[in-house]
C-alpha positions in Angstrom: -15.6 34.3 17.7 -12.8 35.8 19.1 -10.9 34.6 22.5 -11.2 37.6 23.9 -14.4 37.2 23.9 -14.2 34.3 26.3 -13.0 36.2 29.4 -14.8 37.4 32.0 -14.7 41.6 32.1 -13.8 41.2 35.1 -11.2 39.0 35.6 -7.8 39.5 34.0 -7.1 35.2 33.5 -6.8 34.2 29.7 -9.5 32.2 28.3 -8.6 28.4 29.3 -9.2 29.4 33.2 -13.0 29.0 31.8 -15.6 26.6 30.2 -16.3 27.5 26.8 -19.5 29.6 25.4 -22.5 27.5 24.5 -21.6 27.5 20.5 -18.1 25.5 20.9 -20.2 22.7 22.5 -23.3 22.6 20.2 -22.4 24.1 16.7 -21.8 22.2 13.3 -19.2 25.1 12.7 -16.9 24.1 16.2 -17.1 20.4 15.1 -16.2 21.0 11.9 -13.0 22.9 13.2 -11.8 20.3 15.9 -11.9 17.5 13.7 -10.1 19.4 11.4 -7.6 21.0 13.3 -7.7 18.1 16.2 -9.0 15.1 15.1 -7.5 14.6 11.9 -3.8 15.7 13.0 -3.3 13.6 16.1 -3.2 10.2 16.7 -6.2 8.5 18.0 -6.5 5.3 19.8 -7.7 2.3 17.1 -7.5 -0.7 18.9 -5.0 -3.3 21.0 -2.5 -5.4 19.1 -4.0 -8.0 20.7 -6.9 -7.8 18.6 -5.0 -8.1 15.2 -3.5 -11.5 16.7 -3.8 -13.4 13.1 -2.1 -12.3 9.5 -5.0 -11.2 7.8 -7.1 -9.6 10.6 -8.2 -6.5 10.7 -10.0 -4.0 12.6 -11.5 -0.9 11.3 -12.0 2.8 13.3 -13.9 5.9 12.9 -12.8 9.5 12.9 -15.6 11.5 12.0 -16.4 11.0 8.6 -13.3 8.7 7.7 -13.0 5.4 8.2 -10.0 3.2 8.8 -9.2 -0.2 8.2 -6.4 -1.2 10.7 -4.4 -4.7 9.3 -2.0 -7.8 10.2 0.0 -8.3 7.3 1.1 -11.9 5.5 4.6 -10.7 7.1 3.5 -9.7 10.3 3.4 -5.6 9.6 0.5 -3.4 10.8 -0.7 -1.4 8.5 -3.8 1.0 7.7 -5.5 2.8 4.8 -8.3 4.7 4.1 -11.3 2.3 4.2 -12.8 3.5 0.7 -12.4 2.0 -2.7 -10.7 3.9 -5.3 -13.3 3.0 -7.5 -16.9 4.5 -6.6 -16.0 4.8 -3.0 -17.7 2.6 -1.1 -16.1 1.1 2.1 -13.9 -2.2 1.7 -14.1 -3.6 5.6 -17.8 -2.9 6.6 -17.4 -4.4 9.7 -15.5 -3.4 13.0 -13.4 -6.5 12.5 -12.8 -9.6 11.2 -10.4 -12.4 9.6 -9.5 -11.8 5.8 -9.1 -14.6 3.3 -6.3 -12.5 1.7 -6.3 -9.2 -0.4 -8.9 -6.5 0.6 -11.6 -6.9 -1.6 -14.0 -4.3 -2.5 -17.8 -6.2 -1.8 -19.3 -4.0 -4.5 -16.9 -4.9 -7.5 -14.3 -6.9 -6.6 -11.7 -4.3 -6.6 -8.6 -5.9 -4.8 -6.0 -4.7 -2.9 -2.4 -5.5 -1.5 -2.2 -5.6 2.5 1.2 -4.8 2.5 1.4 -1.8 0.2 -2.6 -1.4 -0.3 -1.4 -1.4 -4.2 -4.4 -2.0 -6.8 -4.0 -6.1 -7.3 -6.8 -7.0 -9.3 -9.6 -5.7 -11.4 -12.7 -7.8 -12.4 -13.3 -7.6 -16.3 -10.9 -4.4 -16.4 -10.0 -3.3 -20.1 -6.8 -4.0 -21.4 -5.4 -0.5 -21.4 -6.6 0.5 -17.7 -3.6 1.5 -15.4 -4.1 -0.2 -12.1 -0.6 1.9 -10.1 -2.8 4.8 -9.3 -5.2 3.9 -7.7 -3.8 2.0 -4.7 -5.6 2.6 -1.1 -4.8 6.3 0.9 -2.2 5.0 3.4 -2.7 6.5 6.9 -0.1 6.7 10.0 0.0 3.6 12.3 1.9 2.8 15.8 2.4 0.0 17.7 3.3 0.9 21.0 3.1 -1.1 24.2 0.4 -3.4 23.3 -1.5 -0.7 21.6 -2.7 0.5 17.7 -2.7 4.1 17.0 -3.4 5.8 13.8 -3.2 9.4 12.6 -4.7 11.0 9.3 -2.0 13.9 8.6 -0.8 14.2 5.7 2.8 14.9 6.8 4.4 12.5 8.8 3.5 13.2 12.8 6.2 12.8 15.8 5.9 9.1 16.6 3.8 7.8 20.0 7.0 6.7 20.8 9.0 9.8 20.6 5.9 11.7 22.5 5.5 9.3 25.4 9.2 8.6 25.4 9.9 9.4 29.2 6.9 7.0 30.0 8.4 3.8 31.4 5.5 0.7 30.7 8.1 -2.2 30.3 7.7 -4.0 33.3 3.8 -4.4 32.7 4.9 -6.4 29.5 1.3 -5.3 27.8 2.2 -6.6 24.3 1.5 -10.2 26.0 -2.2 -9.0 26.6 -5.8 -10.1 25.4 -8.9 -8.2 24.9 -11.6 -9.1 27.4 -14.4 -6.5 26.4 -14.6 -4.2 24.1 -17.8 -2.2 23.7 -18.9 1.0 22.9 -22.1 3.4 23.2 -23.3 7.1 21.8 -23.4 9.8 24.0 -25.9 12.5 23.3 -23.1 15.0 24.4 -20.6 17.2 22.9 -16.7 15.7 23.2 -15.6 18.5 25.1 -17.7 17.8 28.1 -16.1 14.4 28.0 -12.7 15.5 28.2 -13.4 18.2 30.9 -14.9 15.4 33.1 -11.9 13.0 32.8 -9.8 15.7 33.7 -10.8 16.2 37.0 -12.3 14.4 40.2 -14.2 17.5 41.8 -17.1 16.3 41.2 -16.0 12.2 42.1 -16.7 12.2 46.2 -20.2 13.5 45.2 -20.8 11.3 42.3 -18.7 8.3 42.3 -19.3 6.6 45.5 -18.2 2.8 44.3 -15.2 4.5 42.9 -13.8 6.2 46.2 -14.0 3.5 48.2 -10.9 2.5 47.0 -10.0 5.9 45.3 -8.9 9.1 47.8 -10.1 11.7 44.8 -7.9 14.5 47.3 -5.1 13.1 45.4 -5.7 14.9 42.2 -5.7 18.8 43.3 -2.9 20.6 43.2 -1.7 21.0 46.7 0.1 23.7 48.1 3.8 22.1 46.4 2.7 22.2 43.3 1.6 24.8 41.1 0.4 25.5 37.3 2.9 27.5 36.0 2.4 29.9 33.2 3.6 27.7 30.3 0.6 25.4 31.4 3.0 22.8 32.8 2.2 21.5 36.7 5.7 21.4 38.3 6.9 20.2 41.7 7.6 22.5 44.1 8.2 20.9 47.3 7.7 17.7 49.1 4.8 16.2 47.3 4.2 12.2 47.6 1.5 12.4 44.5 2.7 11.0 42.0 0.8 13.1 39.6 3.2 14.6 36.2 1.7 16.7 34.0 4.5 17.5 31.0 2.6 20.3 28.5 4.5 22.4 25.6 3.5 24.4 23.1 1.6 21.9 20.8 1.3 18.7 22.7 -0.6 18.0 26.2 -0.8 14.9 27.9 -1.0 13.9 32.2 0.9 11.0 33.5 0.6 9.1 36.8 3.2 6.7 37.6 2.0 5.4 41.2 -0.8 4.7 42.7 -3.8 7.3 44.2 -5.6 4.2 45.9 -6.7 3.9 49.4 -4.8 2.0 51.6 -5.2 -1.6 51.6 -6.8 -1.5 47.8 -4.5 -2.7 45.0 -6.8 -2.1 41.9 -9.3 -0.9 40.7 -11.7 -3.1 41.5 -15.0 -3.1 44.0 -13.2 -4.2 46.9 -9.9 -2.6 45.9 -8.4 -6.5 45.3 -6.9 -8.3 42.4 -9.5 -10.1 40.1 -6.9 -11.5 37.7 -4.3 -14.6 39.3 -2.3 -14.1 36.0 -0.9 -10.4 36.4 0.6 -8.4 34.1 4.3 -8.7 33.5 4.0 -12.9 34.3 5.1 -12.4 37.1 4.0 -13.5 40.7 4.0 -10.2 42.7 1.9 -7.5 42.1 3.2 -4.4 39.5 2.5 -0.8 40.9 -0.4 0.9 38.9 -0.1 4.2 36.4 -2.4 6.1 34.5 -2.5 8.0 31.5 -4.5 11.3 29.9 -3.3 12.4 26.6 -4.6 14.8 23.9 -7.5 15.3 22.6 -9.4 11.8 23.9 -7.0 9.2 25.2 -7.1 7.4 28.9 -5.5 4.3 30.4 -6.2 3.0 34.1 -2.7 0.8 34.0 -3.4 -2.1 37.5 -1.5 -5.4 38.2 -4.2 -7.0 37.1 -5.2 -5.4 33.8 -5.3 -2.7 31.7 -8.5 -0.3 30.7 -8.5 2.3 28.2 -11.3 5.3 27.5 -11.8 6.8 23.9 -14.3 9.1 23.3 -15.0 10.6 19.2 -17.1 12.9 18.1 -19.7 11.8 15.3 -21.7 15.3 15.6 -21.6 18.4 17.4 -23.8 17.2 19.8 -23.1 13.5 20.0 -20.0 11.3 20.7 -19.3 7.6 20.3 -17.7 6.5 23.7 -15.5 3.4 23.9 -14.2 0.8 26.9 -11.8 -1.9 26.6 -10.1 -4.0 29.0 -7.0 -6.2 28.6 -5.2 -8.9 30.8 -2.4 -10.9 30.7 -2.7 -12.9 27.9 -2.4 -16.5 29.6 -5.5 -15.7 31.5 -8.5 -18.3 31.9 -11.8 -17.0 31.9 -13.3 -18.8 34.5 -10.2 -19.9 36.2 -7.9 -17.0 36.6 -10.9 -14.1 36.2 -14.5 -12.9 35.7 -14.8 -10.7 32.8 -17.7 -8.7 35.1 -15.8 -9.1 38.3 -12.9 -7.1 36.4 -14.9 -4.5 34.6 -17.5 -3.6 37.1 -16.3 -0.4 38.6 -15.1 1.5 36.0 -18.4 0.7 34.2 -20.6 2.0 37.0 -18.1 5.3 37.3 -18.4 5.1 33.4 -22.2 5.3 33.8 -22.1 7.5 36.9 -19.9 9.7 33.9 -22.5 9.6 31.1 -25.4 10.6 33.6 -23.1 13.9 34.9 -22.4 14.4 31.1 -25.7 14.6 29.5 -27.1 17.1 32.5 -24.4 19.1 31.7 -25.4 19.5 27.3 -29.0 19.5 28.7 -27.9 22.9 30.6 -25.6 24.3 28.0 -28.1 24.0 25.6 -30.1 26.9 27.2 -29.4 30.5 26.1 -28.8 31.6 30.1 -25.9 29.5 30.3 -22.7 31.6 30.1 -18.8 30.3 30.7 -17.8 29.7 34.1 -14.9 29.6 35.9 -12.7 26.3 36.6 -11.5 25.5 40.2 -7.8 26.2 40.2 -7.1 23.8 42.4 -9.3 20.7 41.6 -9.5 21.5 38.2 -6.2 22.6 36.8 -6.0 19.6 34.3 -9.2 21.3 32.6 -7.2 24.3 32.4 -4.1 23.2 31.0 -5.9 20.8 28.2 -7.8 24.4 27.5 -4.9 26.2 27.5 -3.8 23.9 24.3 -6.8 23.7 22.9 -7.2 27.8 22.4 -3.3 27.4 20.8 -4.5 24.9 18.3 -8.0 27.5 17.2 -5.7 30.8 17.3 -3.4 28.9 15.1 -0.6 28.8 17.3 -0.3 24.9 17.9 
C-alpha cells in the first residue's frame, strides 16, 4: 500500500498527521514488516541488571519469534545469545529466568556452551572427528545502561543506548543500586500500534484515568502556544514554557524526554495520594530526587519518581495480539514491610495500566470493522502520535 494512500483527499498534511488504515493494525503482512524492519533492528528493553544480580543468572526475552537468553558471566560480563541450540534447535533456557550451575546446557542433548564467548564446550558421545568451533551460540547486542538490560538483534553493530540517550542526565537517581519489586506481564488482544499511540498522548487521560489525575494535571502534555512541531518532526521551544516536556527526533531515531515533574501540586509521586511509598529513595539519599520520564522508539517507557522506578514494554506476538510488561524497581536497601508495600507502590499505574488495556481493546474491536477509516490526530494533544508516525512511515518507505 502506498502512503499516499493514507491521506485524506482533502487535506494537504502527510500521512503521520493520521491513524493508520485498518490492515497496518490487523494483517500478518504489517507484522511481519515491523518486526522486520522495527523489531529486529532496535533495541528492546530485556530486563533490569538487578535481576541478573548472581554470576550465572540469567534471564531470557522474546522478540517475536526469537528468543534471547540474557546472562551474568563467571567474570561479571552481561552477555546474550540466541536462545537455540546449534544442534536441532531447540531452546537452551526454557524458562524466563533462573540460576545456572555453569555452562548453558542444552536439556535435549547436553550440548554445552561457554557463557563468556557462547563457544561449543562439550558434546555428549560426539565422534572423534566432529569440529565443535562452529557451532558456538548466535551472539546478539547487549547494554547495560543505568540499571537497565537492553538487547538488539541486528546484524551490524547499532549506535549504543548510551550514545542515543547521551544528553539524558539519570546519575543522581543512582538506579544501578536498584531491586526488582514486581515484574509481571499479560497478552493483549490488540495490535502494538494502538499501544504506542495511547502512551503517546493523555487526550483521552481526564476522561479515563481518574485515579491518575488526581495527582497528574494531563494539560501538561499539549503543545501550548510556545511550542510547536516543526517540520523535521522535532517539538522545539519557542517561548516561555515551564513544561518540561523535550522531544529530540531525527531522521532515523525518535524518542520523548521529560526531565521534571507534570504532577499536581502538593503530590511527589506517582502514587494514590501523590506521596512517597518508599523511606529508602533513590539516589541513598535523604531528600527527595525530582521525577523524569522517558518514551523511546518503537515500545519503551519509564515513570523515573524519588521513590522508584516503573518501566512499560509492550511486543508484538501476532498481528492482533501483544505481550504487555510492568516492572517496578526501588532502591536496593529497601525492606519490604519496613521501608514499603509492594501494592502500596504499584497501585496506580496498575489501575491506569488497566484503565489502558480496556481503552485499547475497544479501539481493535472498532478497527476491526470495514467502516472504520483513518482519522485525524489532535495537533495539539496529540503531537507525540504524530511525530512517532512521522518515523514510523521513514522506516516502511525505506528512508530510516
Amino acid at each position: 500500500m502506498s502512503l499516499e494512500t493514507l491521506r485524506a483527499p482533502e487535506d494537504s498534511q502527510g500521512a503521520e498527521y493520521f491513524s493508520l488504515p485498518r490492515d497496518y493494525y490487523l494483517s500478518d503482512d504489517w507484522y511481519q514488516r515491523d518486526l522486520e524492519r522495527i523489531f529486529r533492528k532496535r533495541w528492546m528493553f530485556a530486563g533490569h541488571s538487578a535481576q541478573l544480580s548472581e554470576p550465572r543468572s540469567y534471564i531470557t526475552c522474546e522478540i517475536g519469534d526469537d528468543s534471547v537468553v540474557v546472562v551474568r558471566t563467571d567474570d561479571g560480563e552481561v552477555a546474550a545469545y540466541h536462545n537455540i541450540c546449534r544442534h536441532r534447535g531447540s531452546r537452551i533456557a526454557p524458562e524466563r529466568c533462573g540460576q545456572l550451575k555453569g555452562r548453558l546446557v542444552c536439556p535435549y542433548h547436553a550440548w554445552s556452551y561457554d557463557l563468556s564467548d557462547g563457544s561449543l564446550r562439550s558434546v555428549p558421545r560426539k565422534p572423534a572427528d566432529f569440529d565443535m568451533s562452529p557451532y558456538g551460540l548466535k551472539p546478539v547486542w547487549v547494554e547495560e545502561w543505568h540499571g537497565m538490560l537492553f538487547i538488539n538483534l541486528a546484524a551490524e553493530e547499532p549506535v549504543s543506548i548510551a550514545e542515543r540517550f547521551a544528553d539524558l542526565e539519570l546519575g543522581p537517581w543512582r538506579l544501578e543500586e536498584t531491586k526488582v519489586i514486581r515484574d509481571s506481564e499479560f497478552l493483549l488482544p490488540v495490535n502494538w500500534k494502538l499501544v504506542a499511540e495511547n502512551f503517546l498522548e493523555c487526550y483521552h487521560c481526564a476522561l479515563n484515568h481518574p485515579e491518575l489525575c488526581t495527582v497528574f494535571n494531563p494539560d501538561q502534555t499539549a503543545v501550548s502556544e510556545n511550542r510547536h512541531v516543526s517540520a523535521e518532526g522535532t517539538q522545539r521551544e519557542t517561548g516561555n514554557d515551564s513544561s518540561p516536556a523535550v522531544v529530540p527526533d531525527t531522521d532515523d531515531d525518535y524518542f520523548a524526554f521529560a526531565n521534571g515533574s507534570l504532577l499536581r501540586e502538593g503530590a511527589v509521586s506517582y502514587t494514590m495520594d501523590g506521596k512517597l511509598k518508599v523511606r529508602k529513595l533513590l539516589g541513598g539519599g535523604e531528600e527527595p530526587l525530582g521525577h523524569a520520564g522517558l518514551f523511546s522508539f518503537p515500545a519503551f517507557n519509564f515513570t523515573l519518581c524519588p521513590d522508584y522506578i516503573n518501566t512499560l514494554t509492550w511486543k508484538p506476538v501476532s498481528a492482533t495480539e501483544t505481550i504487555f510488561r510492568k516492572t517496578w524497581a526501588v532502591h536496593r536497601d529497601a525492606v519490604e514491610g519496613v521501608d514499603y508495600d509492594t501494592d502500596d507502590v504499584c497501585a496506580l499505574l496498575d489501575i491506569t495500566v488497566q484503565e489502558d488495556r480496556d481503552l485499547t481493546v475497544n479501539s481493535q474491536l472498532g478497527i476491526q470493522s470495514h467502516a472504520y477509516v483513518p482519522g485525524p490526530y489532535n495537533t495539539r494533544f496529540e503531537s507525540g502520535i504524530i511525530n512517532w508516525m512521522r518515523l514510523y512511515h521513514r522506516i516502511h518507505a525505506g528512508d530510516a
